[in-house]
C-alpha positions in Angstrom: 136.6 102.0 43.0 135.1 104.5 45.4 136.8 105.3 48.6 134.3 104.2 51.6 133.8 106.0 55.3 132.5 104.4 58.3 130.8 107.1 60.3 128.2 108.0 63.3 126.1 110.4 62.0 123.1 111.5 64.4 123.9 108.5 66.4 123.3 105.5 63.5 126.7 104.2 62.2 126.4 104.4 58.5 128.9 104.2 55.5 129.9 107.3 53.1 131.0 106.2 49.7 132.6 108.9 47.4 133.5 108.2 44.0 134.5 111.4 42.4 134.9 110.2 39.0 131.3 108.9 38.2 129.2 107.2 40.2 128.8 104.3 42.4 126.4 101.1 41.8 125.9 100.3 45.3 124.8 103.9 45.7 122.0 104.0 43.1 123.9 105.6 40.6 124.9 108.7 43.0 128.9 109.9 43.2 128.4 110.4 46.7 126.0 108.3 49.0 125.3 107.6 52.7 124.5 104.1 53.2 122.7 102.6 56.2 121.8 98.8 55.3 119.9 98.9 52.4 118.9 102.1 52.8 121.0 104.6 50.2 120.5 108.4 50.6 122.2 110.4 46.8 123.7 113.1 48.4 125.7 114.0 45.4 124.8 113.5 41.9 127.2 112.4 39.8 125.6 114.6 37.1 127.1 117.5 39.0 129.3 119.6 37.1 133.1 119.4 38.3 133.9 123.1 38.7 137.2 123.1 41.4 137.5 126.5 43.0 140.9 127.2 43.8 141.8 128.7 47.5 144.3 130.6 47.2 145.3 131.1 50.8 145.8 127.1 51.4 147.4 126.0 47.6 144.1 123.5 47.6 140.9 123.6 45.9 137.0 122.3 46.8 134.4 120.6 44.6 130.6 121.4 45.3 128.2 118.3 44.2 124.3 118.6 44.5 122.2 115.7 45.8 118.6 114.8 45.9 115.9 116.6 48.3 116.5 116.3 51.3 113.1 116.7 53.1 113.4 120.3 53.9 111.3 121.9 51.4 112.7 122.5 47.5 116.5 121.8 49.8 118.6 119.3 48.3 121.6 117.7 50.1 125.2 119.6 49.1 128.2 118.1 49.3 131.8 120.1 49.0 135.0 118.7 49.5 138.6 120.0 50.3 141.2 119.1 48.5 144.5 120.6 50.7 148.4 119.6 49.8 150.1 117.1 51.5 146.7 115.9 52.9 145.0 112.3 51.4 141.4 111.5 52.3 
């Protein structure tokens, strides 16, 4: 199941649903999505190769996802997120 977020983002309280592992029907098919009624924006395709990069300095790691275009020219949304010991989402 993916692990959901309330959150204010520009002022409208959406929901951010992450599901790391493949991706998400109430997202369209996206790992990562920002959901506003029935409005879904893919900000993360689950198509994304899973490449970790390790930081040394911290003991953690981050995974970069890539989304659909985002309405900024040939931009697409990007998504990383920090994995750090002893911290849970």
């Amino acid at each position: 199941n993916p692990w959901k977020s309330v959150a204010n983002v520009s002022g409208v309280l959406g929901i951010f649903s992450f599901n790391l592992c493949g991706s998400d029907p109430e997202c369209d098919g996206s790992s990562i999505c920002w959901k506003n009624g029935s409005e879904s924006i893919n900000i993360a395709n689950p198509l994304s190769t899973l490449s970790p990069v390790l930081n040394e300095q911290t003991g953690g790691f981050s995974i970069n996802f890539t989304g659909v275009a985002c309405g900024r020219g040939s931009d697409s949304w990007s998504t990383t997120i920090q994995f750090k010991c002893g911290v849970s989402l």
